[in-house]
C-alpha positions, -999 to +999 in steps of 0.1 A: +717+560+290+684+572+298+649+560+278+646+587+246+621+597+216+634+597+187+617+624+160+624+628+127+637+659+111+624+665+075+592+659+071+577+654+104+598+684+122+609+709+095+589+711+065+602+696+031+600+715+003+614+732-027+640+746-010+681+736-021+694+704-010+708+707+019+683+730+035+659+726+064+625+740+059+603+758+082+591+744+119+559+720+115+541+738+145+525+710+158+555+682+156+578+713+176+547+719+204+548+681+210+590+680+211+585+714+236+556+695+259+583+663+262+612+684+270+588+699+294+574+669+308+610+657+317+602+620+311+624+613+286+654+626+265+643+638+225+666+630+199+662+642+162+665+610+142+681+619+110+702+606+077+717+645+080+735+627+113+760+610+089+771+643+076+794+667+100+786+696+077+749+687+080+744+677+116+762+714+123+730+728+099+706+707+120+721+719+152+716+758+142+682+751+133+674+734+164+690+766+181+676+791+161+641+773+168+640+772+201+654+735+209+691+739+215+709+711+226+691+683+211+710+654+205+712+650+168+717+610+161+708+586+129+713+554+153+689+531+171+692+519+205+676+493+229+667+528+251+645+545+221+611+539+230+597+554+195+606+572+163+581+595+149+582+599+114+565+604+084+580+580+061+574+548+090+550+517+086+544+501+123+549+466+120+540+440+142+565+428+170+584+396+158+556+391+130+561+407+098+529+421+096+516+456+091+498+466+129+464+465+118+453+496+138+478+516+121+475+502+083+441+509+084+440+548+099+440+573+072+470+592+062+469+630+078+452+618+113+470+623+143+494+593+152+494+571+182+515+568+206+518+533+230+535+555+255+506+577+264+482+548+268+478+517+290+475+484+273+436+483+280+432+515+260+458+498+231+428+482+223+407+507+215+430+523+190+450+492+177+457+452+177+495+458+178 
């Protein structure tokens, strides 16, 4: 199985709204340039990470979405594996590794900046951003 990013569906890659349940809001414009720049970078495998996943009748709705918005194919998973490297999401707290604690870098950025990501970065720039 080959390393993979998990991402989030409602929320982070369709917006939530008002809508009926069971419906998947519009694109979030930035969240589906970042997905398109991965699947274009070729490094790693996207997943959307989502409860819909648990669902046949939903994971088939997640699946024409994806299609109809121009990322076909997509796995569509709500399981965790050793091979996911992160999950982006909007409802996730980082904690610490084998501590407990919030990651102090990330408890203390405001809500609505843009998020880090320990896969773009070498550990001496981790530093600059975060203690985690």
């Amino acid at each position: 199985m080959s390393k993979w990013i998990g991402v989030n569906l409602d929320g982070t890659l369709a917006e939530v709204g008002n809508h009926a349940f069971g419906t998947i809001g519009r694109p979030v414009e930035a969240m589906m340039n970042r997905v398109k720049a991965w699947l274009n970078e070729g490094d790693y495998e996207v997943r959307i990470f989502t409860a819909r996943a648990g669902d046949p009748a939903q994971a088939g709705k997640v699946q024409d979405w994806l299609s109809r918005n121009g990322l076909a194919g997509l796995a569509v998973t709500n399981v965790k594996d050793r091979d996911m490297m992160e999950l982006w999401d909007d409802k996730a707290v980082r904690v610490e590794r084998n501590s407990g604690k919030v990651c102090q870098g990330c408890g203390d950025a405001e809500r609505g900046q843009p998020g880090f990501s320990h896969r773009q970065h070498t550990m001496h720039d981790v530093a600059q951003f975060t203690d985690c």
